[in-house]
C-alpha positions as CSV (number, residue, x, y, z in Angstrom):
1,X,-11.5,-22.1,-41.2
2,X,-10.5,-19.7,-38.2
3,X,-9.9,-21.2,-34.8
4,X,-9.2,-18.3,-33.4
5,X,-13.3,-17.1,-33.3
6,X,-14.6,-19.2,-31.1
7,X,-11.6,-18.9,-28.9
8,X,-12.2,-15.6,-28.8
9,X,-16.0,-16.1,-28.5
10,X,-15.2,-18.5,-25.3
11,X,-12.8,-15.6,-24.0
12,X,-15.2,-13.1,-24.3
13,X,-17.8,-16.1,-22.6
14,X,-15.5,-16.5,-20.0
15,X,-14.4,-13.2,-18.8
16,X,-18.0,-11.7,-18.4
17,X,-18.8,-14.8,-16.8
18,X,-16.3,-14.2,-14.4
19,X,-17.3,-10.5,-13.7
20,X,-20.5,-11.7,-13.3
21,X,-20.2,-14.5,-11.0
22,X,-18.2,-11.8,-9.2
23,X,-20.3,-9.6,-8.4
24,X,-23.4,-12.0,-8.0
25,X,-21.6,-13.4,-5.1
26,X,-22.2,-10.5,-3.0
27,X,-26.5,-11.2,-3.4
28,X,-26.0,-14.8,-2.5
29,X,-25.9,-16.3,-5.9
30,X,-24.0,-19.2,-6.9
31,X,-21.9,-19.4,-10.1
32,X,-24.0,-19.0,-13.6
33,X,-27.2,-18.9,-11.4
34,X,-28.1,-15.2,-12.6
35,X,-28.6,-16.6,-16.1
36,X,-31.7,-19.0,-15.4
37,X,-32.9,-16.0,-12.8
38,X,-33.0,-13.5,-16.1
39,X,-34.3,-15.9,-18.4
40,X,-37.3,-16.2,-16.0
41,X,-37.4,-12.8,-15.9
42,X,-37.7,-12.2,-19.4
43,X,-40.0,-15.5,-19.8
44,X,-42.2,-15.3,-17.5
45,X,-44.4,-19.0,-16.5
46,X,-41.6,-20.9,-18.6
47,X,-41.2,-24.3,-17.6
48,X,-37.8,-26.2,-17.0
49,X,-37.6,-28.1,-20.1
50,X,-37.8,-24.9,-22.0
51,X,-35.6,-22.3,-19.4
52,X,-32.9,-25.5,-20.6
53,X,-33.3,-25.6,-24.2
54,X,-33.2,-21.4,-24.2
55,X,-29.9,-21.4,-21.9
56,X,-28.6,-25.1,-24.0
57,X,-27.9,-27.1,-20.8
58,X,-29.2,-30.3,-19.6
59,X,-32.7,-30.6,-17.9
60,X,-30.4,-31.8,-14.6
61,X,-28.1,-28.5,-14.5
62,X,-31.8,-26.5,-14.5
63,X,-33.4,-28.3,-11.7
64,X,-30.4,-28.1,-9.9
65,X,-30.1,-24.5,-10.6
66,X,-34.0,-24.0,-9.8
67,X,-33.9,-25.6,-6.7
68,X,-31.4,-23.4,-5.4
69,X,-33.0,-20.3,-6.7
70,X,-36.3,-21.6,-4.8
71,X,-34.5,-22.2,-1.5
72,X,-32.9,-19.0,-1.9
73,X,-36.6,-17.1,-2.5
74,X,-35.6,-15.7,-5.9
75,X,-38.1,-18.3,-7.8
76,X,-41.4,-20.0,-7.2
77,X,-42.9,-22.9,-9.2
78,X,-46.6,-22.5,-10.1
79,X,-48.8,-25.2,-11.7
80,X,-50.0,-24.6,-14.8
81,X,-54.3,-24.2,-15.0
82,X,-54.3,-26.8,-18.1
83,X,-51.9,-29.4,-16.9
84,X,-51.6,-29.3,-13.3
85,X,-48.6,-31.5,-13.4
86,X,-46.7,-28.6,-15.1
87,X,-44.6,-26.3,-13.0
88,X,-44.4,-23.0,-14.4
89,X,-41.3,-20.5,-13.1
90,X,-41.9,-17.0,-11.9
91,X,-39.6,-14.7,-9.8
92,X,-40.4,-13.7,-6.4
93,X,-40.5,-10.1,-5.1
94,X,-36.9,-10.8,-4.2
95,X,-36.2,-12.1,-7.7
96,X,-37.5,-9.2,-9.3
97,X,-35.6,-6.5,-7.2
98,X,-32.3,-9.2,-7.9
99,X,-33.2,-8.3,-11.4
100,X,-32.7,-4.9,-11.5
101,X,-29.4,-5.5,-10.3
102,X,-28.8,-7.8,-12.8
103,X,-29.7,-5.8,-15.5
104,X,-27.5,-3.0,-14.3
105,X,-24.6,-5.2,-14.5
106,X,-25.7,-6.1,-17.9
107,X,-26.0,-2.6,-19.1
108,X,-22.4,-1.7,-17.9
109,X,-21.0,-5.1,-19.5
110,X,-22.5,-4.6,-22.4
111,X,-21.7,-0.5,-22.6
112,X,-17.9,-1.3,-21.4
113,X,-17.4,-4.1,-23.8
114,X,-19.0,-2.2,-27.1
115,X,-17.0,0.8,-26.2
116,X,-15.3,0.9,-29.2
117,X,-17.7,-0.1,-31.4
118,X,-20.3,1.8,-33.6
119,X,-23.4,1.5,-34.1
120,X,-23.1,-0.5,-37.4
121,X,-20.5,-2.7,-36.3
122,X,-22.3,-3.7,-33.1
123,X,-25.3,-4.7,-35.9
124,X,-22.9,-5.9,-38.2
125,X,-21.1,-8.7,-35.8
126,X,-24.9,-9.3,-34.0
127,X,-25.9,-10.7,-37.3
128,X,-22.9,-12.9,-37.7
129,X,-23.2,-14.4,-34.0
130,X,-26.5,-15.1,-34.5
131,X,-25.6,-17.4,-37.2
132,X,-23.1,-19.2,-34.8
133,X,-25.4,-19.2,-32.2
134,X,-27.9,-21.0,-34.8
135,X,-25.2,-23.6,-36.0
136,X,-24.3,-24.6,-32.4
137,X,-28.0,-24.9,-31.2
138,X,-28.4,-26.7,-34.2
139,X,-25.4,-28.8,-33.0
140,X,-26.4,-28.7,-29.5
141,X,-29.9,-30.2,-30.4
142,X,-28.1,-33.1,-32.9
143,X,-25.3,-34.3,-30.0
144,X,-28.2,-34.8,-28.0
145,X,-30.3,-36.8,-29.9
146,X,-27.2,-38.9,-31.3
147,X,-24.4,-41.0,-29.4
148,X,-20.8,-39.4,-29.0
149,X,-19.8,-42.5,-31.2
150,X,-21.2,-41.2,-34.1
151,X,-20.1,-37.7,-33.7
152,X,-16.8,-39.0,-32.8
153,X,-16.8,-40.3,-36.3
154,X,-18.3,-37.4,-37.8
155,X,-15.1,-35.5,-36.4
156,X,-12.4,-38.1,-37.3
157,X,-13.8,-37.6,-40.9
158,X,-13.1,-33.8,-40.6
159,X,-10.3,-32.1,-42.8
160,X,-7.8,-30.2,-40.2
């Protein structure tokens, strides 16, 4: 098995991540916060529980995040009409315009780092990624439902 693909997946991760965070300082967000702010965006009414299981982070890193994203006026929580003890996420007026910004950033991100890629390649390695990304939420979902014990043994077992 390769290593080197997920280094170079976590390399990629971490670079755009660092443009990102970057730039977002300069609107008054906080490291990794534009990623629950365009999931809302794109999902909008989702609740917490769900915003963490599309981004893979614990229900605590999303409140946390939320809370700072409603303090800031980028996000309001709305009960639901069936269930009024569900909060529902939507983005303010403010959240919406810090979206367009955000998807600016995204565009050039995504245009500078496919530069030198066609068309069919950029297909081509989207369909491979999406199987990792279906093995590690599949993962993700297990080590959560599981102690690290057992894991811990699963890995020991492993052939390096």
């Amino acid at each position: 098995m390769n290593k080197e693909i997920l280094r170079e997946i976590g390399k990629i991760y971490r670079g755009l991540n660092s443009f990102s965070d970057f730039l977002m300082k300069s609107i008054n967000l906080e490291k990794g916060q534009y990623q629950f702010l365009l999931r809302v965006k794109e999902n909008p009414g989702i609740n917490q529980q769900d915003l963490s299981s599309i981004l893979l982070v614990d229900k605590t890193t999303t409140a946390k995040a939320i809370k700072k994203l409603v303090a800031k006026g980028y996000v309001i929580k709305k009960n639901e009409k069936k269930d009024r003890r569900n909060l529902n996420l939507h983005l303010t007026e403010k959240g919406k315009q810090t979206c367009i910004l955000l998807d600016q950033e995204e565009q050039y991100a995504t245009k500078f780092s496919l530069s030198e890629m066609n068309n069919s390649e950029q297909d081509k390695i989207l369909k491979q990624l999406n199987i990792i990304s279906k093995n590690v939420t599949q993962l993700y979902q297990e080590f959560k439902k599981d102690n690290e014990e057992h894991f811990i043994n699963l890995i020991k077992k492993e052939e390096i």
